[in-house]
C-alpha positions as CSV (number, residue, x, y, z in Angstrom):
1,X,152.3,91.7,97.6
2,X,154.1,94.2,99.5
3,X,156.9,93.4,101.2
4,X,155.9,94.8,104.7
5,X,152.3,92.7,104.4
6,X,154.5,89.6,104.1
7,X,156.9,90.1,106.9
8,X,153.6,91.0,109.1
9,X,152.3,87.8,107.9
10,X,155.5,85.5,108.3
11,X,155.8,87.4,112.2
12,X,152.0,86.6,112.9
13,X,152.6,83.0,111.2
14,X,155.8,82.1,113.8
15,X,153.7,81.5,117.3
16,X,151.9,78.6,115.2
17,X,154.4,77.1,113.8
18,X,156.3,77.1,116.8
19,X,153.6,75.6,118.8
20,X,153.1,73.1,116.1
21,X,157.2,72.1,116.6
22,X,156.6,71.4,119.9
23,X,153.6,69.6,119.9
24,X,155.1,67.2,117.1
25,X,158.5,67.3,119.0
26,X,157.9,66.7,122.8
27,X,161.4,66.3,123.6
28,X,161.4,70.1,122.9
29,X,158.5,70.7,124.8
30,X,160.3,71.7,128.0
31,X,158.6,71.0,131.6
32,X,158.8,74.7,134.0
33,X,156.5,74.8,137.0
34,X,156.9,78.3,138.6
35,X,153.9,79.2,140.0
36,X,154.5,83.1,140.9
37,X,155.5,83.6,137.0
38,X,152.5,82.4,135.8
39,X,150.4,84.5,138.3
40,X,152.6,87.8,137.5
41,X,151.9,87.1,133.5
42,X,148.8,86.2,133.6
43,X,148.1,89.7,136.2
44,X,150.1,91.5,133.8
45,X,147.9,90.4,130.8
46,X,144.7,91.2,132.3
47,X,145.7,94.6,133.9
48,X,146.9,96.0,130.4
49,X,143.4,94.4,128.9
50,X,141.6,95.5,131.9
51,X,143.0,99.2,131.1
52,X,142.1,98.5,127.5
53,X,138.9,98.0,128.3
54,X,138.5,101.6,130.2
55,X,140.4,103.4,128.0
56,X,138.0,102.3,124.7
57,X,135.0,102.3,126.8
58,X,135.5,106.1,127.8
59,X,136.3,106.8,123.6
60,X,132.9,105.0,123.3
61,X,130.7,107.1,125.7
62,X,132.2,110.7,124.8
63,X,131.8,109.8,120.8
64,X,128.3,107.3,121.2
65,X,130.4,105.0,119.0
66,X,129.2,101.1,119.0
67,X,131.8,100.0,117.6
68,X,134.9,100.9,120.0
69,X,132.2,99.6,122.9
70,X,132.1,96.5,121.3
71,X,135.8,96.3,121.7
72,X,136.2,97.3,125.1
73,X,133.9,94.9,126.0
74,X,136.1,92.3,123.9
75,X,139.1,93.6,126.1
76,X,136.9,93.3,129.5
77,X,135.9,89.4,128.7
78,X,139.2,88.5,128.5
79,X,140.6,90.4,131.4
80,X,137.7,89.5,133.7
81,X,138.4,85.9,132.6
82,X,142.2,85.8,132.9
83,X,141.9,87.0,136.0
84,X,140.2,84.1,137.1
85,X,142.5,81.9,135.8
86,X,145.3,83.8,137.9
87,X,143.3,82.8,140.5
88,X,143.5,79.2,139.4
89,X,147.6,79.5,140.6
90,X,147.8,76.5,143.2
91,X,148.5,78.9,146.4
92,X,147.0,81.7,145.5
93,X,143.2,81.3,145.7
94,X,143.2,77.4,145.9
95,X,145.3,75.0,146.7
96,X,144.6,73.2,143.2
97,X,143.0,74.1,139.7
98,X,139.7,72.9,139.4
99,X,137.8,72.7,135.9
100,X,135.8,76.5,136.3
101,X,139.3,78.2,136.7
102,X,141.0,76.3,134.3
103,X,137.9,76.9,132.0
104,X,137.9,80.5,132.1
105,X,140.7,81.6,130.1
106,X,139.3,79.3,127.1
107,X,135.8,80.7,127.8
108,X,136.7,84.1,128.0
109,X,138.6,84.4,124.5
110,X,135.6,82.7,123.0
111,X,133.1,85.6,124.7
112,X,135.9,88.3,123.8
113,X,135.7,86.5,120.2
114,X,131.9,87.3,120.2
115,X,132.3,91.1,121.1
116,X,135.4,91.2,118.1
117,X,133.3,89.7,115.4
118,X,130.2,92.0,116.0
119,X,132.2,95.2,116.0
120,X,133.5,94.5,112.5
121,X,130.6,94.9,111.6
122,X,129.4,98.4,109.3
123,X,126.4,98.5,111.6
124,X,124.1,101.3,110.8
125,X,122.9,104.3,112.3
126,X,120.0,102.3,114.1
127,X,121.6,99.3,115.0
128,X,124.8,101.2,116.7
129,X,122.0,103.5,118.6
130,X,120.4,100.4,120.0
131,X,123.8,99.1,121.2
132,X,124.7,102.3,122.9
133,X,121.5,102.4,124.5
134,X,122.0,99.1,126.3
135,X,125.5,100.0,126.9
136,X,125.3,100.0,130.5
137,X,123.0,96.7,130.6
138,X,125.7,94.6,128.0
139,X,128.5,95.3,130.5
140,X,126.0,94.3,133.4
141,X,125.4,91.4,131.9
142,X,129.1,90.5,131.3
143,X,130.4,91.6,134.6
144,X,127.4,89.4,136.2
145,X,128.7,86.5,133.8
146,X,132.1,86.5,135.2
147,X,130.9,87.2,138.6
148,X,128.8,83.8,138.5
149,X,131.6,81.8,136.7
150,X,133.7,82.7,140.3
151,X,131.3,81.7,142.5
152,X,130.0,78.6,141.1
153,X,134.5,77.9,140.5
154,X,135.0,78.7,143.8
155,X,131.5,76.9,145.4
156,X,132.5,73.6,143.3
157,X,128.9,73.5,141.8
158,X,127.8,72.4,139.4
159,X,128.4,71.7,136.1
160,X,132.5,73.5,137.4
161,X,132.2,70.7,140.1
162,X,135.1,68.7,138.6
163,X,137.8,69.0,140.7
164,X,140.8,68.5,138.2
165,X,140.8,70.6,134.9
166,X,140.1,68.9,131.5
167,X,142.4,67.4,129.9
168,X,144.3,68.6,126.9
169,X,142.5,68.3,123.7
170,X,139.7,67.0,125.2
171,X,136.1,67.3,123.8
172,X,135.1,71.2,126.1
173,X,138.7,72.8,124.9
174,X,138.9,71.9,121.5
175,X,135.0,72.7,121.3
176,X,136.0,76.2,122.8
177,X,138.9,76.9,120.4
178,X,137.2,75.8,117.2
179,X,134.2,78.7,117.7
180,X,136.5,81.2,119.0
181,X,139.4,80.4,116.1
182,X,136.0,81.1,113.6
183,X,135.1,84.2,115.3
184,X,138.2,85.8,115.4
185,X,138.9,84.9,112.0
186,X,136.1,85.9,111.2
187,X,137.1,89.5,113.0
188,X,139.9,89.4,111.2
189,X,138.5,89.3,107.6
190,X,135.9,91.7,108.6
191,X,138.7,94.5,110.1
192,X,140.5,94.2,107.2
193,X,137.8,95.1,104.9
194,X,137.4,98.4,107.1
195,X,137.4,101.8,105.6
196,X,140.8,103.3,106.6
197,X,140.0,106.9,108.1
198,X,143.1,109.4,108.2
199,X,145.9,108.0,110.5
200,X,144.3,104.7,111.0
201,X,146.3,102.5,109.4
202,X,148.6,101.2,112.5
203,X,146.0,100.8,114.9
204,X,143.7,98.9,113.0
205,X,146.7,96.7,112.0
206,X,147.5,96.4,115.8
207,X,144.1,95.1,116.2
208,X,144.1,92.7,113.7
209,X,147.4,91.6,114.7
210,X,145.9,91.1,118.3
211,X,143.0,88.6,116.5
212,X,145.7,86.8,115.3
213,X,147.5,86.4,118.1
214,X,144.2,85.3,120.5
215,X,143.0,82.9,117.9
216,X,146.4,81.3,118.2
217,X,146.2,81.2,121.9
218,X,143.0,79.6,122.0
219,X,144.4,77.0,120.0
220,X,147.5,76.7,122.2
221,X,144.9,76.7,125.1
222,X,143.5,73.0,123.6
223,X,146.5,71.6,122.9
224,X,149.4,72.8,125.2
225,X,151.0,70.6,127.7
226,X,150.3,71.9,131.3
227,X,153.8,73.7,132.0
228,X,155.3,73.0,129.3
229,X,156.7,75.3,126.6
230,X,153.6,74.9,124.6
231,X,151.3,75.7,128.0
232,X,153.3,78.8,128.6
233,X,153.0,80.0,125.1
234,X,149.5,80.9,124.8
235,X,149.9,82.9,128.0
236,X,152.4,85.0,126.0
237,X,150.7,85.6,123.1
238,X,148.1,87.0,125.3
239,X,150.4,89.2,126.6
240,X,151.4,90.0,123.1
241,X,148.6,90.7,122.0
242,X,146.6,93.2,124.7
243,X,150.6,94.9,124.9
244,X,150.5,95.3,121.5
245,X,147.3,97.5,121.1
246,X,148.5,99.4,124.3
247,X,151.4,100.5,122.6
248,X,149.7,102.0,119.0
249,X,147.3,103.2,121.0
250,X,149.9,105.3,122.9
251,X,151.5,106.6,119.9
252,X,148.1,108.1,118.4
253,X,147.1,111.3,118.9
254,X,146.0,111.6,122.5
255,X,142.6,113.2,121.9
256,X,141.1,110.7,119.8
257,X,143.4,107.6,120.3
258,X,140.9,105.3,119.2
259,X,139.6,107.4,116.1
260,X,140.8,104.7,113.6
261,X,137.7,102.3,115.0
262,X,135.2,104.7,114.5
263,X,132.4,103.5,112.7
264,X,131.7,105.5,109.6
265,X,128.6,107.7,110.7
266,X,131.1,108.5,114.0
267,X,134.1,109.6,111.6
268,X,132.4,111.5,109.3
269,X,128.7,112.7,109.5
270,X,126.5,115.3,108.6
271,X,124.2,116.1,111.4
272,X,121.9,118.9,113.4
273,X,123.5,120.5,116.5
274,X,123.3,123.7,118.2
275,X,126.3,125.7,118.9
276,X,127.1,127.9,122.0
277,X,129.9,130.0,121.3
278,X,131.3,132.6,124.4
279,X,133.8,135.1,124.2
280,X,134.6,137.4,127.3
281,X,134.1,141.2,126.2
282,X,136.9,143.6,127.0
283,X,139.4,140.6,127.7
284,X,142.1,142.9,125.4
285,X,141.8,145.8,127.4
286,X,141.8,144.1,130.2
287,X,144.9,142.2,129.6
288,X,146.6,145.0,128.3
289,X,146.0,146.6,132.1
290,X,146.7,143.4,134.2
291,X,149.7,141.6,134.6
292,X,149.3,137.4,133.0
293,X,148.8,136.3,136.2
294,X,145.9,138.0,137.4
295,X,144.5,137.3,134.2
296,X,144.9,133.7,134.0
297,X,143.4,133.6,137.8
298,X,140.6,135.4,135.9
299,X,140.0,132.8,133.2
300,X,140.3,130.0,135.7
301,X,138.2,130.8,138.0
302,X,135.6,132.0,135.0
303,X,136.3,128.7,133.4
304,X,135.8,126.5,136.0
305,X,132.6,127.9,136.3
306,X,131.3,128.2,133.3
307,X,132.1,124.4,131.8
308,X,130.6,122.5,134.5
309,X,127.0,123.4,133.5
310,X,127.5,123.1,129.9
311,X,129.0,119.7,130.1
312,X,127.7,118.1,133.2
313,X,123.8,120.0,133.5
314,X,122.9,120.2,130.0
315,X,125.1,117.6,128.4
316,X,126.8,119.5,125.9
317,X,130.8,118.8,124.8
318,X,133.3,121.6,125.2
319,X,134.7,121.7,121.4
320,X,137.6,124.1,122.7
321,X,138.6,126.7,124.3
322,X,141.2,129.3,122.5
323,X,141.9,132.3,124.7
324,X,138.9,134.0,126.5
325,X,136.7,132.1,124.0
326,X,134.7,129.1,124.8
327,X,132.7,126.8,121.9
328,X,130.6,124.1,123.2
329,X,128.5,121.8,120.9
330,X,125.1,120.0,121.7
331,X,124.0,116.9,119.9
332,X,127.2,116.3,118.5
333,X,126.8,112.3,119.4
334,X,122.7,112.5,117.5
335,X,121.4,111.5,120.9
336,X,119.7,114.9,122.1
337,X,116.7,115.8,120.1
338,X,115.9,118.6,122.7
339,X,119.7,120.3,121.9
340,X,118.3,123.5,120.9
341,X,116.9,123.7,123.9
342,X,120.1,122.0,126.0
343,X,121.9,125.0,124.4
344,X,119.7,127.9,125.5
345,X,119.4,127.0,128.9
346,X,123.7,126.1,129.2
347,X,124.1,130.1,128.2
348,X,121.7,131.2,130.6
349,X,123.6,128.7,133.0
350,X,127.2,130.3,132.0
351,X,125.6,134.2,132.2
352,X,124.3,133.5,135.4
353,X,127.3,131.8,136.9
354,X,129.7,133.9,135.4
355,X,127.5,137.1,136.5
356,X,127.9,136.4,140.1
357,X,131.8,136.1,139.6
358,X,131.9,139.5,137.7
359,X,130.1,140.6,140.4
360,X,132.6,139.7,143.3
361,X,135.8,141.4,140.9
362,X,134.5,144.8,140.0
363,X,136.3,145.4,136.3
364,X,136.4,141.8,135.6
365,X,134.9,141.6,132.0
366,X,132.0,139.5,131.3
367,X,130.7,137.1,128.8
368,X,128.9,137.6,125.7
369,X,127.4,134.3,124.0
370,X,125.6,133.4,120.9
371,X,123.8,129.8,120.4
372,X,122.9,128.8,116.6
373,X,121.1,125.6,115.8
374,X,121.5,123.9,112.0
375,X,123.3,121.0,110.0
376,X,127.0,121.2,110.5
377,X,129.4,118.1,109.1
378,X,131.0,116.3,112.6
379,X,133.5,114.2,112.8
380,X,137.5,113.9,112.3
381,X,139.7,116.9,111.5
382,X,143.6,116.4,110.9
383,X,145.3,113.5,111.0
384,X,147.8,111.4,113.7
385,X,149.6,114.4,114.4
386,X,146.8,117.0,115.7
387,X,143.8,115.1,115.4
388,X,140.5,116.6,116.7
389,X,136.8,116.0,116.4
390,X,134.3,118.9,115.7
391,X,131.9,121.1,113.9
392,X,132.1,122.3,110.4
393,X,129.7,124.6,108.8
394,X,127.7,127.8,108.4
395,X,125.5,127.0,111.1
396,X,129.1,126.7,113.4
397,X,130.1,130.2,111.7
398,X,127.2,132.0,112.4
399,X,127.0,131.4,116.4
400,X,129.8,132.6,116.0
401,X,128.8,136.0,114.4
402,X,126.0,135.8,116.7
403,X,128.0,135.8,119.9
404,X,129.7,139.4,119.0
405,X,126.4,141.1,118.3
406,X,124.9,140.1,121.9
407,X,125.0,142.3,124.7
408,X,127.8,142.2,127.7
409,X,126.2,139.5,129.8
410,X,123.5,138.5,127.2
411,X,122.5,135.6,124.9
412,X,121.6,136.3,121.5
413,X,120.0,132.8,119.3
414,X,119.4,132.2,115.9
415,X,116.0,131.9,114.1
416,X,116.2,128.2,114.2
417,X,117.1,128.0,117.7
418,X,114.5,130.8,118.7
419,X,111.6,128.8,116.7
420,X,112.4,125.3,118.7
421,X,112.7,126.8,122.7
422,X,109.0,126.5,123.0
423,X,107.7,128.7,125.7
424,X,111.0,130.7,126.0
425,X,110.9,134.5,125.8
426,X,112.7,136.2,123.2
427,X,113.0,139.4,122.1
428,X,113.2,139.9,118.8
429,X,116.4,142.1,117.1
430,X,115.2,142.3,113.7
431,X,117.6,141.3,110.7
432,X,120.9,141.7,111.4
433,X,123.7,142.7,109.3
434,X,126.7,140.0,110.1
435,X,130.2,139.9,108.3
436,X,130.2,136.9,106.2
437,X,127.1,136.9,105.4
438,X,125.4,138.5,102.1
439,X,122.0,139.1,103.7
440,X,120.7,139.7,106.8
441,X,119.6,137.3,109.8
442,X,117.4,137.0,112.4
443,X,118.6,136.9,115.6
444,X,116.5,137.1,119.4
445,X,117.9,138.2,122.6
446,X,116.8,135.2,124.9
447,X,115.5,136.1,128.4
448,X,114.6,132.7,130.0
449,X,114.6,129.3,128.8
């Protein structure tokens, strides 16, 4: 076995065994009541999984990938939770813990456990679809969950009407930290069985690390002494763990931080898009006669038009933008059927918007864009040190070629795209001789969408 596997193991290995030591040895089970240090730790805890929980839910949305939602709801459970139990700090909310407060930390590493399990899962296409449709109604469901766990804590109803918290290794905890222990073994055995995209490596280990680590607390949770070494532990390895993904989630490539959980359909795909590509014409000439900062006032202010109605209107993803050139993709995520049409309508959108500016700065130049709709291979490009996610193909080429035979302040469209706009009105340009390509195309000038 390799020797960095067995020091991880050892490390991972040392919170139980400790915890074991001091359960077998009370006189090293020291006492320490110090109420504002548990609050600040157990804040601490839930603001980095709290942050967590943003950070991979935003990864999820912009790539429609199940599987780093799952997660972020995993981190949301247990932050929502271990806030509650902040709450339970005698002074803070109450003026003593009752059983809901002292209950939630338990119950939310078994719910986190839940979300962990499932997303080590290879779900396919159709199952991940379904989750991401009901994205918004899952964290509903487990913001209402927590909401309703405060109330009825606070409210003393019941069945959290107890007003002292269960006792250590009684029947409820050791209940809660059997199922949650299997879960997030079972997270554990499923994560390492993942297929290990470029770069992956550390953040999946960080994960799994983090499994550990909760499984451990939960355990620590039943059987810690209140304010004792062994009670104070399990708040640590919380803090261990949530800290510990922060931090190889930092180090990766800030543009897909979260690209080693992708499921395999998300990292690697084949799939049919449409492709807007724009390019300003004269942007060299112009240049040549402007000093840089007129012309980078030029780009913003074209820019800042142009991007909001292909991302936010018409749903499409800006791929990049290099220069005076602009590539957006539609149906990147398979969830647009009508991207063809998404695409047409975003470059009428940019010509028009873009127009009026050119209007206002006589001698500005102005855009020309092609749109080509066909199967492309999406997914991860590069590795941890200039990692992207994109378009590959002929289909991505070819907008491309389109875009520089369109007119200033046109949009010229493939065949494919042409033949799925519906009632649009095209005119057609007959085949078209384009570099790269050994015979010609046929391309349409599109006049409305």
């Amino acid at each position: 076995m390799n020797r960095r596997i067995i020091t991880w193991v050892v490390v991972l290995a040392v919170p139980m065994a400790g915890l074991v030591v001091l359960i077998a040895r009370p006189q090293l089970d020291v006492a320490w009541e110090h109420h504002p240090a548990h609050f600040w730790i157990v804040l601490i805890a839930a603001a980095l999984s709290t942050a967590l929980a943003y950070a991979t839910g935003t990864a999820a949305r912009r790539r429609n990938d199940a599987r780093v939602y799952l997660v972020s709801l995993a981190f949301l459970a247990a932050a929502g939770f271990l806030g509650l139990h902040a709450l339970a700090t005698p002074g803070v909310l109450l003026g003593s813990p009752n059983a809901g407060f002292a209950l939630a930390t338990p119950v939310g590493l078994l719910v986190a456990g839940v979300f962990a399990a499932i997303s080590g899962l290879a779900l396919p296409p159709e199952r991940a679809a379904a989750v991401m449709r009901h994205a918004r109604s899952l964290r509903a469901g487990l913001v209402g969950l927590m909401l309703a766990w405060a109330v009825v804590s606070v409210s003393g109803l019941p069945p959290l009407d107890h007003p002292a918290p269960p006792e250590r290794t009684s029947g409820p905890l050791v209940t809660l930290a059997v199922v949650a222990f299997a879960l997030y073994a079972a997270a554990v055995v499923l994560y390492l069985r993942l297929p290990r995209h470029r770069g992956s490596a550390t953040l999946v280990a960080s994960m799994i690390s983090a499994f550990v680590l909760l499984a451990e607390a939960q355990i620590a949770v039943a059987i810690g002494r209140s304010w004792h070494a062994s009670w104070w532990e399990w708040h640590l390895l919380m803090l261990a763990a949530f800290a510990l993904v922060a931090i190889a989630a930092h180090r990766q490539w800030h543009e897909e931080r979260f690209a080693g959980l992708y499921l395999d359909q998300t990292a690697q795909d084949s799939r049919d898009v449409s492709v807007l590509f724009a390019d300003l014409q004269g942007f060299t000439t112009f240049s040549e006669q402007h000093p840089p900062r007129v012309v980078t006032d030029m780009l913003n202010e074209y820019f800042t038009s142009a991007i909001p109605p292909v991302v936010e209107q018409f749903g499409g993803t800006v791929d990049r933008i290099v220069g005076d050139a602009l590539m957006a993709t539609f149906n990147s995520t398979g969830d647009q059927p009508d991207h063809a049409l998404r695409a047409a309508r975003a470059a009428l959108a940019i010509q028009e918007a873009t127009g009026a500016i050119a209007d206002r700065h006589p001698g500005w130049p102005r855009f020309r864009i092609g749109v080509n709709t066909g199967p492309v291979a999406v997914g991860l490009l590069g590795t941890a040190g200039g990692r992207t996610y994109t378009v590959i193909g002929d289909t991505v080429n070819l907008a491309a070629r389109l875009e520089g035979t369109a007119p200033v302040g046109g949009v010229v469209v493939g065949a494919e795209t042409a033949r799925r706009l519906g009632d649009a009105r095209v005119q057609p340009l007959g085949p078209l001789r384009v570099k790269g390509k050994a015979e010609a195309v046929q391309a349409y000038l599109l006049l409305t969408g």
